[in-house]
C-alpha positions in Angstrom: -16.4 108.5 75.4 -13.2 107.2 74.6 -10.7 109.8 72.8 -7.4 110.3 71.9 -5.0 113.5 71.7 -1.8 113.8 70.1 -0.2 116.2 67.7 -1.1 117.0 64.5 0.4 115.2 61.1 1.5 117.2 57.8 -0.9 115.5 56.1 -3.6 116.7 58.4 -3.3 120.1 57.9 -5.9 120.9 55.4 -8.7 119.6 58.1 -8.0 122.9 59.8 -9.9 124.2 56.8 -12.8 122.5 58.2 -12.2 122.8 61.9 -11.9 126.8 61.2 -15.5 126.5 59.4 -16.4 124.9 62.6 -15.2 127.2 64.9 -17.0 130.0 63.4 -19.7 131.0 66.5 -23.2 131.0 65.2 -25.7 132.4 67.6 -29.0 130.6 68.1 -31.6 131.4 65.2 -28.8 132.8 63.1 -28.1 131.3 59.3 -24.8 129.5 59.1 -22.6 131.4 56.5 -21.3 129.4 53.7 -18.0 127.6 54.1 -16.4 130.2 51.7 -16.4 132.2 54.8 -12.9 131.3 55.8 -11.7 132.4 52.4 -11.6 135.7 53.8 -8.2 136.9 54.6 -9.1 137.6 58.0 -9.8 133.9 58.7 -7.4 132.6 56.3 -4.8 134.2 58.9 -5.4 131.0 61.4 -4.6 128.7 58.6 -2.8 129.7 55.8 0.7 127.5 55.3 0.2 126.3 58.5 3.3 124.7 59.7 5.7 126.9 57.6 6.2 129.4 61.0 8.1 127.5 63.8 5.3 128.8 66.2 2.6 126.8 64.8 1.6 124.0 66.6 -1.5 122.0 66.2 -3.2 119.0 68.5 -6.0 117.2 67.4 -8.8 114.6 69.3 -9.3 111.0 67.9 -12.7 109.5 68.8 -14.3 106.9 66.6 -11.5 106.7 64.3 -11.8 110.5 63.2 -10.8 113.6 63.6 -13.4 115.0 66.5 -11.4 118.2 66.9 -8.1 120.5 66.7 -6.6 123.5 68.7 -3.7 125.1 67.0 -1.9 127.8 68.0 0.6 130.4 66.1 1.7 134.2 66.2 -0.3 136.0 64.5 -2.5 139.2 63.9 -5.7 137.7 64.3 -9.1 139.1 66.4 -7.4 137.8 70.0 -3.4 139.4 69.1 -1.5 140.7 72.1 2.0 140.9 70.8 4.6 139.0 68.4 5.7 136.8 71.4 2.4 135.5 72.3 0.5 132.8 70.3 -2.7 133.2 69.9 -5.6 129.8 69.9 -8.0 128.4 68.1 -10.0 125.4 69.0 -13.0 123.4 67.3 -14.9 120.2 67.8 -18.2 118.7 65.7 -21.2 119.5 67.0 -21.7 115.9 68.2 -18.4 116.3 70.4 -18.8 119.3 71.7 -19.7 119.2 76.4 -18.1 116.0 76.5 -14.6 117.2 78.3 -12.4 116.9 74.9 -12.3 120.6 73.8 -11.6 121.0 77.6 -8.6 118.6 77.4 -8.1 119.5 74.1 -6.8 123.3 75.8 -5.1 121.9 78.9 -3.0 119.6 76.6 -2.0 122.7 74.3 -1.4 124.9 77.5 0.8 122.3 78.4 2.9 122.0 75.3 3.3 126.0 74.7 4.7 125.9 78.3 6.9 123.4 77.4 8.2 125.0 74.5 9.2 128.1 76.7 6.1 130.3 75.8 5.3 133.0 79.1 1.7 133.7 77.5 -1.2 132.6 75.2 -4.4 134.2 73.8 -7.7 134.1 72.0 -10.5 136.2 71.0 -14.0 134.7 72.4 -17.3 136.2 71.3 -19.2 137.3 74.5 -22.3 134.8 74.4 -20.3 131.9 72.9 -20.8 128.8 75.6 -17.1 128.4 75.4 -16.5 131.3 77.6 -17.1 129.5 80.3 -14.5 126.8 79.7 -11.6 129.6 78.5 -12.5 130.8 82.3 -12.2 127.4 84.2 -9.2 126.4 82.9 -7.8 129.7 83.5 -7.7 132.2 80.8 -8.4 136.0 82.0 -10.5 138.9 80.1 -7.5 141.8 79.4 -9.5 143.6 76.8 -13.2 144.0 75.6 -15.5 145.3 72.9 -19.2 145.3 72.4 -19.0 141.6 70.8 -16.0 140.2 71.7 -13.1 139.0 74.9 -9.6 138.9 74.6 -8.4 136.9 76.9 -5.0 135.4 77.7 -3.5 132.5 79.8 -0.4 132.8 81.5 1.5 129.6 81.2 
């Protein structure tokens, strides 16, 4: 599949509405909540004003002339919070894009920009059976903290 990545536009950032509904790990056989969800301040965190901190920083995938998928990244006190230095992630694709390699380059291409931008560290909170694990892991992100559900993990850039 043929894709694009580049950085996010102004007028882009409301889909992180959406893309924050999407990241939202469901567990097989479980009811998806409703999209008011993310209204909850604890989710609102990852989006709200976006792009009014000088630590957010969004990327997003292009594949068949849409928006497939963001990561974004800003400081924060979200679920995967290590300090005030240390941005934490978020990343979502559709369903229909999802195994194909793009959230995987999706994450290599945001490592590489917080690195860029001087950044020593980043994080994220991972539920423990979310398939994404896996990929956090092979691109090199590290468990530093656990509880029943959930990972933090961090990447050092």
């Amino acid at each position: 599949m043929e894709y694009t990545i580049r950085e996010i536009q102004t007028s882009e950032y409301s889909l992180l509405n959406e893309f924050l509904y999407q990241a939202i790990f469901i567990p097989q056989g479980v009811i998806l909540p409703p999209k008011s969800i993310i209204e909850n301040d604890e989710l609102q965190v990852y989006v709200k004003d976006f792009g009014k901190q000088k630590d957010d920083i969004a990327l997003v995938a292009e594949a068949d002339g849409k928006i497939v998928g963001t990561v974004w990244a800003r400081i924060m006190n979200d679920y995967g919070h290590i300090d005030n230095d240390t941005p934490s992630l978020a990343i979502s694709l559709y369903k229909e894009y999802r195994s194909l390699g793009i959230g995987t380059d999706l994450m290599r291409n945001m490592l590489s920009l917080l690195k860029q931008r001087g950044y020593k560290r980043t994080s994220l909170a991972v539920q423990k059976t979310n398939y994404a694990v896996k990929m956090y892991m092979n691109v090199g992100f590290v468990i530093v903290e656990e509880n029943q559900e959930e990972y933090i993990m961090i990447y050092n850039l």
